[in-house]
RODO-2510 file (C-alpha; in nm, 4 decimals, decimal comma):
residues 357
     n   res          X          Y          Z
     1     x    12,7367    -2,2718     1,6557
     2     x    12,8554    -1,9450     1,7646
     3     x    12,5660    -1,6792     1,7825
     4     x    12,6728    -1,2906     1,8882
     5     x    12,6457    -0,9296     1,8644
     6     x    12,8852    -0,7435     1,6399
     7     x    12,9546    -0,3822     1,5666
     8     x    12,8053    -0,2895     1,1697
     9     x    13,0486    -0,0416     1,1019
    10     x    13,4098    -0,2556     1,1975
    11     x    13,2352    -0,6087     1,2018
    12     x    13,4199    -0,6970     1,5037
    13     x    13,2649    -0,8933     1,7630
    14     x    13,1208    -0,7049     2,0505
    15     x    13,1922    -0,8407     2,4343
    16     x    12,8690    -0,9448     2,6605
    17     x    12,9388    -0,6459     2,8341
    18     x    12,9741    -0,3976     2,5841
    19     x    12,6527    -0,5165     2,4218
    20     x    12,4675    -0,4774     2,7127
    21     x    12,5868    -0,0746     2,7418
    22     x    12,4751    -0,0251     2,4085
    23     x    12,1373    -0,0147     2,2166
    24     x    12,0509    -0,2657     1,9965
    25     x    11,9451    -0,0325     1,7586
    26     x    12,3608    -0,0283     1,7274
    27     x    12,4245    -0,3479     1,7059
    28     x    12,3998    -0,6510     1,4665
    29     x    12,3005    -1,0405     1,5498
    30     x    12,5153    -1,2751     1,3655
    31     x    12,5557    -1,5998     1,3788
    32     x    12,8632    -1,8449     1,2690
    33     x    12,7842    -2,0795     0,9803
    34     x    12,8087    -2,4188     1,1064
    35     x    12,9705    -2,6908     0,8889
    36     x    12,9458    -3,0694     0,9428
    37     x    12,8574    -3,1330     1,2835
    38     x    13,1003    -3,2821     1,5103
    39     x    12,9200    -3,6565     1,5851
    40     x    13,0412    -3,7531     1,9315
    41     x    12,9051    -3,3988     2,0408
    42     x    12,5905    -3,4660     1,9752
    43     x    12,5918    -3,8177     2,0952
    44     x    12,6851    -3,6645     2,4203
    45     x    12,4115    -3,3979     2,3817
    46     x    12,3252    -3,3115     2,7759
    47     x    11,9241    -3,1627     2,8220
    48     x    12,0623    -2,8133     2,8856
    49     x    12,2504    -2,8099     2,5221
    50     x    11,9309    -2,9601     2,3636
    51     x    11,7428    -2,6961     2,4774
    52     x    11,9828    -2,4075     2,3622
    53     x    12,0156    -2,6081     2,0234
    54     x    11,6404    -2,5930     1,9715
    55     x    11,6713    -2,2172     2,0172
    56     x    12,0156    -2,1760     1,7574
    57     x    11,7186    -2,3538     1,5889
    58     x    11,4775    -2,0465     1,6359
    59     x    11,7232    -1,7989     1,5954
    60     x    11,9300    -1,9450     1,2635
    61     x    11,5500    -1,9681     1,1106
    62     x    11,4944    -1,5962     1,2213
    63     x    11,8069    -1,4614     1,0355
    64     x    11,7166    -1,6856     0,7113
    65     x    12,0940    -1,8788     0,7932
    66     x    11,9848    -2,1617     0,5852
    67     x    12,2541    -2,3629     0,6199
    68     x    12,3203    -2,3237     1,0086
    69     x    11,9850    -2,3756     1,0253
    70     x    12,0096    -2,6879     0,7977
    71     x    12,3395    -2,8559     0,9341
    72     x    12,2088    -2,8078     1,3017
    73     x    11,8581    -3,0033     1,2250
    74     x    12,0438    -3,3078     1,0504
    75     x    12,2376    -3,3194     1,3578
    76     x    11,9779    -3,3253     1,5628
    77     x    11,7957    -3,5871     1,3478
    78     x    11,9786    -3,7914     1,1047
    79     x    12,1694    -4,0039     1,3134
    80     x    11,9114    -4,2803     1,5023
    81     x    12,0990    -4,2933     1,7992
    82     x    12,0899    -3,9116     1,8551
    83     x    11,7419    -3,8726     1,8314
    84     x    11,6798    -4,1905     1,9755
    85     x    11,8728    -4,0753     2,3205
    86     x    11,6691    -3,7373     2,2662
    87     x    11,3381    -3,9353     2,2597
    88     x    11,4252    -4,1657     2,5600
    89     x    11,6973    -3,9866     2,7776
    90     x    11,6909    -3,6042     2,7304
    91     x    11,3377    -3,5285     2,7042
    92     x    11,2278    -3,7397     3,0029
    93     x    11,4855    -3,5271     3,1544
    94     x    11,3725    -3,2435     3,0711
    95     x    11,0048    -3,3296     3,1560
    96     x    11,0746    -3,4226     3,5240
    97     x    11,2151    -3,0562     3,6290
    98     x    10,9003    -2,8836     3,6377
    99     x    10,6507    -3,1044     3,7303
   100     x    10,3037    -2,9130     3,9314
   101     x    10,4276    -2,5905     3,7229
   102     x    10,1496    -2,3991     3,5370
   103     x    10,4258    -2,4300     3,2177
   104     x    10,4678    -2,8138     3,2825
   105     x    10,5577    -3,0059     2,9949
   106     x    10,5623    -3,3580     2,9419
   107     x    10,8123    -3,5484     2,7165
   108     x    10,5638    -3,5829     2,4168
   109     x    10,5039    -3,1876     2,4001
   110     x    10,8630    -3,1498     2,4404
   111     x    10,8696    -3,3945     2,1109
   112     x    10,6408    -3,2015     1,9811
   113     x    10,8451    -2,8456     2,0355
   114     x    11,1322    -3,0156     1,8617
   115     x    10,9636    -3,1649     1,5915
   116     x    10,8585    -2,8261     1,5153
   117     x    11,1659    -2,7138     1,4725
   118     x    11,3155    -2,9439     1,2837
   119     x    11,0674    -2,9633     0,9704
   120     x    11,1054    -2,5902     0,8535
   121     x    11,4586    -2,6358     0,9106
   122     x    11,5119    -2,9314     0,7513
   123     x    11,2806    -2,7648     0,4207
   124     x    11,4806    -2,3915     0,4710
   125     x    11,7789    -2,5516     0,2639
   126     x    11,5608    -2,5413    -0,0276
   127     x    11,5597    -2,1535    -0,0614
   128     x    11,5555    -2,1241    -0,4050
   129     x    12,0016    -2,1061    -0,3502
   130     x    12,0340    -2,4847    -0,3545
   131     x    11,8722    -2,6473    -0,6734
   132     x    11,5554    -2,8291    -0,5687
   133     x    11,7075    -3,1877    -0,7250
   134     x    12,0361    -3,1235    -0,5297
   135     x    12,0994    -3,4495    -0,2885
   136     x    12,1098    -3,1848    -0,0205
   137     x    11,7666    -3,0406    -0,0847
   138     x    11,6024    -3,4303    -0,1161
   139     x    11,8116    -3,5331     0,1265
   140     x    11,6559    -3,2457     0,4008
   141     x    11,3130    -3,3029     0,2261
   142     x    11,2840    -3,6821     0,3002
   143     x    11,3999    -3,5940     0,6821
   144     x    11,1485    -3,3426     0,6943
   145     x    10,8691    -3,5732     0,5733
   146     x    10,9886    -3,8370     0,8642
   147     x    10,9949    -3,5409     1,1170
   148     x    10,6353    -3,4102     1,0413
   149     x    10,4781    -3,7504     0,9490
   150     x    10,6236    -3,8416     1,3480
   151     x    10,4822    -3,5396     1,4449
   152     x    10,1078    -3,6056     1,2981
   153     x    10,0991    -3,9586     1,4971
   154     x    10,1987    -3,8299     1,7930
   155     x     9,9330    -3,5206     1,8078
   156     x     9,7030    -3,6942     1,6107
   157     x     9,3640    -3,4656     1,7804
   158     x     9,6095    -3,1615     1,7021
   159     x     9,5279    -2,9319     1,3982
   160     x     9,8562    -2,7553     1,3572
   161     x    10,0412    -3,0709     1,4277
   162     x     9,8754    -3,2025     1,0352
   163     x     9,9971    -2,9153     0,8117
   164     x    10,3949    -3,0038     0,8385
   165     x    10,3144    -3,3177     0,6879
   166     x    10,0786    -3,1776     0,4299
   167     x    10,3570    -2,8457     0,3161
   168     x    10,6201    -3,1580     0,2930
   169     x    10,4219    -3,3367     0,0657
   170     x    10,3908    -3,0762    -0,2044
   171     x    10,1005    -3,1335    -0,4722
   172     x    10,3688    -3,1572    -0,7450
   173     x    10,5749    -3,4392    -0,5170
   174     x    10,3359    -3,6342    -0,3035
   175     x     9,9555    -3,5060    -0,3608
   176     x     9,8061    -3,7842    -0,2059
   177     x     9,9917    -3,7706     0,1059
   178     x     9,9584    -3,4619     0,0686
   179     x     9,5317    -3,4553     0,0346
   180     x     9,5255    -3,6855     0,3717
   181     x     9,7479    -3,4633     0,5969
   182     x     9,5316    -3,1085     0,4507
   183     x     9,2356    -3,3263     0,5219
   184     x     9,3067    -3,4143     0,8506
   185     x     9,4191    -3,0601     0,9311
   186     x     9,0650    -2,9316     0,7937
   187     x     8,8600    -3,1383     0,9523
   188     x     9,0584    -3,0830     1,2927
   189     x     9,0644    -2,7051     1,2646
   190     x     8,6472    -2,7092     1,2393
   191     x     8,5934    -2,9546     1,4877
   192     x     8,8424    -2,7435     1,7251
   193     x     8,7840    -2,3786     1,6091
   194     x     9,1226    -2,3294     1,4470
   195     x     9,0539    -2,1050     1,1756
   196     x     9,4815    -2,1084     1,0684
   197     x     9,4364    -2,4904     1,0068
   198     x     9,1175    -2,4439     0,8403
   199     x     9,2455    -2,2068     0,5954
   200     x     9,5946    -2,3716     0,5161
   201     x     9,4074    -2,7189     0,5122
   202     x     9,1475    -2,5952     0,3033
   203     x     9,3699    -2,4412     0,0261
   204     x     9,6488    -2,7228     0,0245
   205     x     9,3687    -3,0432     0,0186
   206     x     9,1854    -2,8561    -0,3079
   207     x     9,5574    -2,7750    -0,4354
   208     x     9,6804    -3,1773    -0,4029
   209     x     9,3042    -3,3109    -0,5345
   210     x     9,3110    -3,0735    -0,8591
   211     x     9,7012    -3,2311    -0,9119
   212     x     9,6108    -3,5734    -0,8397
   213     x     9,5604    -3,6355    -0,4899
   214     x     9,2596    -3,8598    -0,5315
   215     x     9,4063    -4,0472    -0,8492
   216     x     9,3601    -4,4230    -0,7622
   217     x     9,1964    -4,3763    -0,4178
   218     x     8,8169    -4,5625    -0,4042
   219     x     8,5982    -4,3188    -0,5119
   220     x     8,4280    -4,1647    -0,7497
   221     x     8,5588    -3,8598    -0,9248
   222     x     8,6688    -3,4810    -0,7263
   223     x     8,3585    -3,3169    -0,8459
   224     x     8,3582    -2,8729    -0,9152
   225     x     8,0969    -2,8816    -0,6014
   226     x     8,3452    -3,0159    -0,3977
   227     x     8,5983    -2,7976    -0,5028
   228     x     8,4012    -2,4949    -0,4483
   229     x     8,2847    -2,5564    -0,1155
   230     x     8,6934    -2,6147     0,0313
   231     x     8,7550    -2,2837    -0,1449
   232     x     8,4447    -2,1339     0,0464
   233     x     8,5208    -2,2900     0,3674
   234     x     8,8966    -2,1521     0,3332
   235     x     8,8150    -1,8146     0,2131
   236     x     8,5702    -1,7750     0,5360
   237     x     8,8440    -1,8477     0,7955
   238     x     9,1316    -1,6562     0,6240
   239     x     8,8169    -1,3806     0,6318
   240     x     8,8056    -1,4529     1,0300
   241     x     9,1723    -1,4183     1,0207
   242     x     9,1661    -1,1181     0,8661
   243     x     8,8974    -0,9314     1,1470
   244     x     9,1405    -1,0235     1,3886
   245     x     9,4385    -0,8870     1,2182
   246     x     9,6140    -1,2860     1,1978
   247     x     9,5963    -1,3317     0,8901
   248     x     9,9535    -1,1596     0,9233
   249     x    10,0891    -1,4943     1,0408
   250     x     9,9453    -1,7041     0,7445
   251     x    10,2628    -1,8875     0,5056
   252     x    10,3036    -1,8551     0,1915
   253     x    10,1974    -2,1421     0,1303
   254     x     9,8220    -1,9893     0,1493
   255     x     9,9007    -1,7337    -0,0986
   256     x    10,0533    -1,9878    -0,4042
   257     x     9,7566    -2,2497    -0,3392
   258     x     9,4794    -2,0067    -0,2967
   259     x     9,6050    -1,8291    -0,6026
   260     x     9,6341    -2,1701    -0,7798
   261     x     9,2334    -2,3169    -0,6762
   262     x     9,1460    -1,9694    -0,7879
   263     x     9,2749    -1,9962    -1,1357
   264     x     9,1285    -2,3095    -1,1648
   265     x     8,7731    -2,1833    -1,0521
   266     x     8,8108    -1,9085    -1,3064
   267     x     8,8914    -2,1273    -1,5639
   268     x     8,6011    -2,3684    -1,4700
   269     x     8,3653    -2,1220    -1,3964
   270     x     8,0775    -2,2942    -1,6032
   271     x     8,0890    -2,6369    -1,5265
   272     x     7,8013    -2,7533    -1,2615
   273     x     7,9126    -2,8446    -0,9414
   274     x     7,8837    -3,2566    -1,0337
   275     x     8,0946    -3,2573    -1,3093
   276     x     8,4159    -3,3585    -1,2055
   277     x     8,7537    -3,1056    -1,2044
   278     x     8,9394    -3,1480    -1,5149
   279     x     9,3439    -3,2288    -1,5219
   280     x     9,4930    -2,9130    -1,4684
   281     x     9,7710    -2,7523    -1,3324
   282     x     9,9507    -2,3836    -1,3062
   283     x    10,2949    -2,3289    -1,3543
   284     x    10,3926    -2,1163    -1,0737
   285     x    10,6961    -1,9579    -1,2171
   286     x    10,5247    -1,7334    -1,4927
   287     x    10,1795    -1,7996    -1,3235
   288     x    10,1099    -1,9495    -1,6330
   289     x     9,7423    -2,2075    -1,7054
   290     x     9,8967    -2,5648    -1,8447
   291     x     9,6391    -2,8660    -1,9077
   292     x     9,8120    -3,1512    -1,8072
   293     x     9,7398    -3,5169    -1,9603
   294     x     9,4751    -3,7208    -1,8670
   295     x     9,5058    -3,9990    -1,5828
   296     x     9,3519    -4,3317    -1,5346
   297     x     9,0320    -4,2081    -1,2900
   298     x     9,1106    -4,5766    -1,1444
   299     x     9,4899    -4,5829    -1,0252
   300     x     9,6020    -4,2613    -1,0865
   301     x     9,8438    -4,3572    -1,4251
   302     x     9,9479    -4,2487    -1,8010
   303     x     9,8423    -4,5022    -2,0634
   304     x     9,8216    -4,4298    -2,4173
   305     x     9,4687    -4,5256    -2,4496
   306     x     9,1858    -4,4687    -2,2036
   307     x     8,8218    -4,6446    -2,1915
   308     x     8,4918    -4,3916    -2,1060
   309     x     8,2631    -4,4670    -1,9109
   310     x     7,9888    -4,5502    -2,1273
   311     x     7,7097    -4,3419    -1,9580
   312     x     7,8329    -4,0058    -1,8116
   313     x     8,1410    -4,0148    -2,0605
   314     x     8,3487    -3,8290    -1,7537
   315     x     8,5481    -4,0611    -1,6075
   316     x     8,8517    -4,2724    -1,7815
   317     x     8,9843    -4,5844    -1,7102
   318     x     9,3585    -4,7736    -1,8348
   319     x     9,1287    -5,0984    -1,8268
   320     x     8,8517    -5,2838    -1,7301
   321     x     8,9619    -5,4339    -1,4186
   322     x     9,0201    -5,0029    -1,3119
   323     x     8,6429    -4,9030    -1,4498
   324     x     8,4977    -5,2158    -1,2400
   325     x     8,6504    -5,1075    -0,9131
   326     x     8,5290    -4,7656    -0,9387
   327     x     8,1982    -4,8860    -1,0409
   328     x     8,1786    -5,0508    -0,6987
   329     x     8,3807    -4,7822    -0,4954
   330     x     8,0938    -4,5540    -0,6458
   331     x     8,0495    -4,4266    -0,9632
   332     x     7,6984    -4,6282    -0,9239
   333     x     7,6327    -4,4076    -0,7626
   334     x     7,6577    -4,0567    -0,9329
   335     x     7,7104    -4,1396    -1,2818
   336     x     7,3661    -4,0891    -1,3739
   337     x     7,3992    -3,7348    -1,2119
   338     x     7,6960    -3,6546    -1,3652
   339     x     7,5962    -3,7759    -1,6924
   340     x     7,2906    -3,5487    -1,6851
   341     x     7,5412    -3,2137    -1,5357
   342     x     7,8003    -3,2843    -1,8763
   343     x     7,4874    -3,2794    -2,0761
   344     x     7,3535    -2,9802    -1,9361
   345     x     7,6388    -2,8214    -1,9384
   346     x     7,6473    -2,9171    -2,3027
   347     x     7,3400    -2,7431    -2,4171
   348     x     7,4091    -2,4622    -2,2057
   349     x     7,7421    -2,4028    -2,4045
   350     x     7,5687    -2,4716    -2,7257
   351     x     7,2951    -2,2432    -2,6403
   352     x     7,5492    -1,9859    -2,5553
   353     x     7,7107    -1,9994    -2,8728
   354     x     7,3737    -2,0192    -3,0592
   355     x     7,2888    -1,6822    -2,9106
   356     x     7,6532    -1,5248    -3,0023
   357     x     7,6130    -1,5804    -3,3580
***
């Protein structure tokens, strides 16, 4: 990688020394684009040349050079004995030089730094350039998924070190992964103050449950209550956020889901808070409602046939072997109260229309 100031005007490259004479204001950062990565360099990666490869990192993310940024993490990553002598040699290394220093860090945070680094670069390639079912773009995505899920386990008290894993999953990709990492990261960010991981966890674990996050896990149905309250929870931090003038530093990310649970309040508006969320979904292109197809409430798949439950007539089974389990995992226990929310709701509606005529 070859990062350096250059004139605007000529596009030549401009000397150290010249650079430092002139302002800055005069001067552009550019950066060459890398192409496959030499192997044997990086297998001979010394701490020093880590350490300025995390910052190309930095600075190839900075000037949106997708695929510097790109080539650099895979080289950094891909290969098991790189990162393996990164995790055992160089980061020891680098640990031991500053021991008894207020900046101290040990080898896991140094992980940690990396790891970082490596998950939006390893996700930049998909920058709407690249076509999202490229081999390239699931290639960096399945890295990236490695990367963050390595860096939830080894911060697991940490609520920033959740969300990677949770923004890798995508709803539309991995929602239940996805639920558990926002999860995490919402619970953590309470428990620890951290209003940035209680907004982004918020947003993205009501995001993945509305597109199927909970489908097939032991439990009874994602109710409108529980919907409401993440959106309340996440709409008070990003207020926080906003008093403090941080909610500058919020991805987009927060924007697309909150947009997303928001359209699907709207659109639910009259349900009571124990009737479950119905299958829905937005198409983010044209912004766009869509109702998806129903899923078995059980294990989360497509049949052409579903069984009811026979009492609150909410929930929707492939079988009975799927309607038992969730009788046991507990629907027991609410169906009685969500039986009597539908049929409220019911007369409500009809009462509504009654009045209309």
């Amino acid at each position: 990688m070859h990062v350096f100031w250059r004139d605007p005007e000529t596009q030549r490259e401009v000397s150290f020394e010249e650079a430092s004479r002139r302002s800055t204001e005069e001067l552009q950062m550019a950066v060459v684009t890398m192409g496959n990565a030499d192997e044997a360099v990086f297998q001979a990666l010394t701490a020093d040349e880590f350490v300025v490869a995390l910052v190309g990192l930095s600075v190839f993310t900075t000037l949106r050079h997708a695929a510097s940024t790109y080539n650099l993490a895979v080289a950094l990553w891909s290969l098991p004995t790189v990162r393996e002598r990164i995790r055992t040699e160089l980061l020891p290394q680098l640990a031991a030089r500053d021991v008894g220093e207020e900046w101290h860090m040990d080898a896991t945070q140094w992980e940690a730094v990396w790891l970082r680094r490596l998950v939006p670069a390893l996700l930049g390639i998909a920058d709407g350039k690249v076509p999202a079912t490229s081999p390239t773009v699931l290639h960096g995505r399945a890295m990236a998924q490695e990367a963050a899920q390595r860096l939830a386990e080894l911060e697991p008290t940490r609520p920033l070190s959740q969300l990677p894993l949770a923004l890798v999953a995508d709803d539309k990709q991995l929602p239940r992964l996805m639920y558990r990492a926002a999860t995490a990261a919402l619970r953590l960010g309470q428990e620890h103050g951290n209003d940035l991981a209680v907004v982004l966890g918020g947003w993205l674990a009501a995001s993945s449950a509305v597109a199927g996050g909970l489908a097939g896990a032991a439990r009874a149905a994602f109710t409108m209550g529980e919907l409401r309250r993440l959106a309340e929870q996440a709409t008070a931090a990003q207020k926080r956020l906003k008093r403090w003038y941080m909610h500058v530093i919020l991805p987009l990310a927060a924007t697309i889901h909150s947009e997303f649970i928001q359209e699907v309040l709207e659109s639910f508006k009259d349900l009571q808070d124990l009737q479950p969320v119905p299958p829905f979904s937005v198409n983010r292109v044209n912004e766009q409602p869509v109702f998806t197809e129903p899923v078995c409430d059980g294990c989360g798949k497509r049949v052409a046939a579903y069984k009811r439950c026979g009492q609150c007539r909410q929930r929707l089974y492939c079988g009975q072997t799927c309607q038992a389990a969730d009788w046991k995992a507990g629907l027991k226990l609410s169906c009685k109260e969500m039986a009597a929310a539908a049929a409220a709701g019911a007369a409500a509606g009809a009462g509504a229309a009654g009045s209309g005529s």
